[in-house]
N, C-alpha and C positions, 0 to 999 in steps of 0.2 A: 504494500500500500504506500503512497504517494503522501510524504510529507511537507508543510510548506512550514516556513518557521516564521513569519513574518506579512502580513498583506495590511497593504494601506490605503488600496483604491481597487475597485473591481466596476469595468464599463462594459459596455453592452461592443459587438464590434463595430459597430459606426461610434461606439465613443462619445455617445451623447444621452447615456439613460443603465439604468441597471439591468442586467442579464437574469435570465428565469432559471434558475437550475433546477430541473426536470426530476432528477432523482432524490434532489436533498443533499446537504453540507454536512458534513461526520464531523464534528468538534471533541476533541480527548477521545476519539477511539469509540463515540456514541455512535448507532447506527439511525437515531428516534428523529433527526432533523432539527428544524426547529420550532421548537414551541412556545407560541404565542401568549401572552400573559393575560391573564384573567380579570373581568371586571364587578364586582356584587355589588350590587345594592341591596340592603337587607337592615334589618335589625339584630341578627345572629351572627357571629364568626363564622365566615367560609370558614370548610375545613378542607383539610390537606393542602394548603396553599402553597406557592411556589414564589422563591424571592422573585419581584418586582407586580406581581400582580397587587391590585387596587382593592380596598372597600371604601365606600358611603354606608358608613353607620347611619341609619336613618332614623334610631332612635336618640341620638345625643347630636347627630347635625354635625357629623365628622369624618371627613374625605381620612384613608390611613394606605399607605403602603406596605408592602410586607419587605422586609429589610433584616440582611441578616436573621433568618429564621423566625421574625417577630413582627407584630405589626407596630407600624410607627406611623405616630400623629403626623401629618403633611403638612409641612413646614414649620415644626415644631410648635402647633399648637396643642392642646391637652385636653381631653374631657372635661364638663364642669364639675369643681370639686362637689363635693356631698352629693346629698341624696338626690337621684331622679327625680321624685314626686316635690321639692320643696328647696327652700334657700334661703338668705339671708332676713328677709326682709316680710315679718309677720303680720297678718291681718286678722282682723278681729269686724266681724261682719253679723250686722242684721241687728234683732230687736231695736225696730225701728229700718229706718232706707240707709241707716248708716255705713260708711266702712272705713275705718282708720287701722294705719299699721305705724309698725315701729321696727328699727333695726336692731336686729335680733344677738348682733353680733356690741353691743354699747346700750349697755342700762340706759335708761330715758324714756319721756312721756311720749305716749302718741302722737299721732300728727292726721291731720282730716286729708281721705286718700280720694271721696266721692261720695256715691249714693247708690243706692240699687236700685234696677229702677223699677222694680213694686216698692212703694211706701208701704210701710209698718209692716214685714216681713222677718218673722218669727220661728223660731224652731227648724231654722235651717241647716245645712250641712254644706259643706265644701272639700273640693280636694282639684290637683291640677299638676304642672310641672312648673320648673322654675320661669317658663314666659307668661304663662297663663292661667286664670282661676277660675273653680267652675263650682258656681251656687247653685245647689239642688233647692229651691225656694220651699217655705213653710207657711204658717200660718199669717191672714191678715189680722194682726192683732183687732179684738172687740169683736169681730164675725165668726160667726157658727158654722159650724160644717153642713153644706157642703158650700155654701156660696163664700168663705172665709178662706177656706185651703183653697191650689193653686199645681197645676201639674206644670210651672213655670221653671224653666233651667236659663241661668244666667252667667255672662264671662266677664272679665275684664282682663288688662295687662297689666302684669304685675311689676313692671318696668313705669308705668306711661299711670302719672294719677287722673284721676277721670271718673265717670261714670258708667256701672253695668251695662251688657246691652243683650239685648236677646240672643238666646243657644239654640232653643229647641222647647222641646216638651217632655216629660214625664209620661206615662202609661196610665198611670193614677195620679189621684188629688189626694198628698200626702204631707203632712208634716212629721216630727220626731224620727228622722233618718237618721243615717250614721253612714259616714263617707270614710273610702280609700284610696288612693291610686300610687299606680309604679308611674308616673311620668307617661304615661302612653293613655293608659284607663284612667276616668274618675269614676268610681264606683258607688251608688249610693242602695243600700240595705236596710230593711224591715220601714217601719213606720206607722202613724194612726191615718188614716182614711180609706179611701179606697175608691173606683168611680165614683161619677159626680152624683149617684142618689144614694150612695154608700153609708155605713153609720160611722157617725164621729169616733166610735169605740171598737173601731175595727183596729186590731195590729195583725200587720202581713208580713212574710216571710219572701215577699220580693227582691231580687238583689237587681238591678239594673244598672249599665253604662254608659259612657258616650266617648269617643274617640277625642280627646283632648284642642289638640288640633286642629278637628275640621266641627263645624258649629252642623249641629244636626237633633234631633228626636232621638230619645236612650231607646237601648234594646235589653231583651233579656240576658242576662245571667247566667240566672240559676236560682235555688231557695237556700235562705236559712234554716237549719235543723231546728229553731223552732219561732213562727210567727212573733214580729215583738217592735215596738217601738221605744225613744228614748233611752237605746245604746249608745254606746259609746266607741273607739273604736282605734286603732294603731294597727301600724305599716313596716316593713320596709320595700325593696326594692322591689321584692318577686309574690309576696304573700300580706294577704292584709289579715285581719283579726277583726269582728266583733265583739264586743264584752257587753255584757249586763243588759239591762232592760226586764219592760213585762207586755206581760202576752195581752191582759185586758186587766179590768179592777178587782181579780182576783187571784192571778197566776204571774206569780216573781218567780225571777229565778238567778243563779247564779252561772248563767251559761255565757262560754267563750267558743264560740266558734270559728271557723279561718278558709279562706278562699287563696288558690293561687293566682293571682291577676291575669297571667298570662294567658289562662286557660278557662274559660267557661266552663259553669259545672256548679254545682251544691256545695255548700259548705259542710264541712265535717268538723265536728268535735273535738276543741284543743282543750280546755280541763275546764278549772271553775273559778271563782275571782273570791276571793277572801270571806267577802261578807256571803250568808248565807243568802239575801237577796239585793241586787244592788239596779239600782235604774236612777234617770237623768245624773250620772255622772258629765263629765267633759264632755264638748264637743268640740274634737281636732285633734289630728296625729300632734305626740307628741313620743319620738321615736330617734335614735342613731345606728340605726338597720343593723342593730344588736337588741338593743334593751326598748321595748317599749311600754312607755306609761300612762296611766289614766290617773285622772283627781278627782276626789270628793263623789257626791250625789247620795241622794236616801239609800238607805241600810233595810229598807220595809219595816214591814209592819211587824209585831205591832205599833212599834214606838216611833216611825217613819222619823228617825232621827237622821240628821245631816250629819257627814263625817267630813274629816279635813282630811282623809287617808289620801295617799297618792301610792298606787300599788306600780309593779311591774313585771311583766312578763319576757322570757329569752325567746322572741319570734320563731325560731327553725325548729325550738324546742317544745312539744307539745309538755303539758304541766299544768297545774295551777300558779294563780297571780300569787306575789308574796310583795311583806312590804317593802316601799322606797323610802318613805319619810312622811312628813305633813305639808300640807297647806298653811298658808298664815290663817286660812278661814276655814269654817265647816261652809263650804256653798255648794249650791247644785246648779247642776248646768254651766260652766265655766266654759269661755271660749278658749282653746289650747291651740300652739300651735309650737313648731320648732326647725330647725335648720339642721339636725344631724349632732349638732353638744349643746347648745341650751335651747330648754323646754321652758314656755310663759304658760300660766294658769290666770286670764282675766274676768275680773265681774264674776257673775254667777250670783246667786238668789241665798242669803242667810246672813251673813256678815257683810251685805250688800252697799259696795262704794265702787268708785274706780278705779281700786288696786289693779295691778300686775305685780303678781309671782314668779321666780325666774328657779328652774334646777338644772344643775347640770350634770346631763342624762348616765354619763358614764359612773358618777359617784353617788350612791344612793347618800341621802340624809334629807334636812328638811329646806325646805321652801325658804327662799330672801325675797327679798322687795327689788324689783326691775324698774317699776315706774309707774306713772298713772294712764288712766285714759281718758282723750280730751274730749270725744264728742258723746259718748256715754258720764254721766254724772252722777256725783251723789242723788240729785234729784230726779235722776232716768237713768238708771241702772245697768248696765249691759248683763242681761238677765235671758236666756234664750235664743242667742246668736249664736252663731259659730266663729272658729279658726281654721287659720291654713297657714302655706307660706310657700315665696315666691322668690326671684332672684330682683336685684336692682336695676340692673342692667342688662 
């Protein structure tokens, strides 16, 4: 065989274009020719990849090479740090058209971020990725079911202050949800209503989505293992969690169940949460896709006492919740929200003012003072809203 040690130009024989070589070029002794590099678009790692072939990560919005047996950010840029579903910059939403956040990463009061835009919008839920926020809407405060609740889904950009603007729609007129998402899904689970001639006193076991991204009508799921409204609820990247709630005005319980995000389907059974019945805890991931925590909410009956408890669960681990520490307050319904190391605990119904609670998630102990909130007040409470969190930029 025919060796050449050295080529620096190869023309066609008129010398004006490149030659077709018909059988293929043997480089090192290879007989395979040459092969062309690969381009994915996906939200998964190709596998088996070969240096120089391409991805578009489409789930973090990152072109990567494969180099030296690895893939590599293109042009040295990097994933965003923390969590898919959340960031820097916490909102605290609803009871009332409200929405004010605060930087999550610097103690300090709130700041007025917009409006929703249903007015007096209660008992709602959120969840989204670092660009954008997605309001599962709740009750219109003062109205009765069914003309009060609202199968209304709402966005904003979590970069851009402003005002909500219409998503989509819900399947049912629900309030007292409880929301998830990996950055791709928002996820929102159980709830009181049901169609629009439904009874106020229905809790269901619907889990519904909506593709983060593109503004559209949720689809199904899957169910919760048991019908329930005024859960509560934590994430990390790939599995979400439900905790606590009750089925109607006589069935508590102290159920945690958990969904994979990725994948449609029912929830199954992760263990039990401390108190023997627990409902209107927190509302909003407060989570560093390790350890996830809930605050506060009634303990049932008989004594329907409020607890300042703040428990926590090991997400991959199935188990019951054990304790984190306290709350500065016994309150129920607190809006939570977190960036991956500190978790706020705002508002909520008992010790009711405009505190902000701050923990940081990797060190169990109890709750410090973060700040206040400015457009919820001693005199209008943020009592009923939710949390989430988003990036600033």
């Amino acid at each position: 065989m025919s060796e050449i040690d050295r080529i620096t130009e190869i023309k066609d024989r008129a010398g004006t274009g490149a030659p077709n070589f018909t059988f293929g070029v043997n480089f090192a002794g290879s007989d395979s020719g040459i092969n062309p590099h690969t381009h994915t678009e996906s939200a998964n790692e190709p596998s088996s990849p070969s240096n120089g072939d391409t991805w578009w990560d489409s789930d973090n919005d990152i072109y990567k090479v494969y180099m030296d047996n690895a893939w590599k950010d293109w042009l040295g840029t990097t994933a965003p740090a923390g969590p898919l579903w959340g960031g820097t910059r916490g909102f605290y939403i609803g009871q009332g058209n409200e929405i004010e956040y605060v930087d999550l990463t610097t103690p300090g009061n709130a700041t007025d971020f917009g409006d929703l835009a249903t007015a007096q919008n209660e008992r709602c839920s959120a969840a989204g990725n670092k660009v954008r926020g997605i309001v599962r809407s709740g009750t219109i405060s003062g109205a009765s079911f069914p003309s009060g609740s609202i199968d209304t889904i709402e966005y904003f950009t979590c970069a851009t202050a402003g005002n909500a603007s219409d998503f989509g729609n819900s399947a049912l007129y629900l309030s007292k949800t409880a929301a998830v998402g990996d950055g791709t899904k928002a996820i929102f689970g159980g709830g009181a209503g049901g169609p629009s001639g439904g009874s106020s006193t229905n809790s269901n076991n619907i889990i519904e989505y909506v593709t983060v991204a593109s503004t559209g009508n949720a689809t199904d799921f899957g169910d919760l293992t048991v019908g329930r409204r005024n859960a509560s609820s934590t994430n990390d990247d790939t599995r979400g969690i439900f905790i606590g709630g009750d089925g109607d005005s006589s069935n508590y319980g102290n159920w945690m169940d958990y969904i994979t995000m990725g994948t449609a389907g029912n929830a199954t059974d992760f263990g039990d949460t401390i108190q023997t019945y627990l409902m209107n805890a927190s509302v909003g991931v407060i989570s560093n896709n390790t350890i996830g925590c809930v605050s506060g909410g009634y303990i049932g009956p008989p004594s329907w006492a409020k607890t300042n408890t703040i428990q926590k669960v090991t997400i991959q681990t199935l188990g019951n919740a054990t304790d984190f520490g306290d709350a500065t307050g016994a309150n129920v319904v607190t809006g939570n929200n977190s960036d991956g190391t500190t978790g706020t605990i705002a508002g909520g119904s008992g010790t009711s003012d405009n505190r902000i609670d701050k923990i940081t998630i990797a060190t169990p102990g109890n709750a410090t003072d973060f700040g206040d909130l400015t457009a919820h007040t001693d005199s209008t409470p943020f009592y009923a809203g939710c949390g989430m969190s988003g990036n600033a930029s």
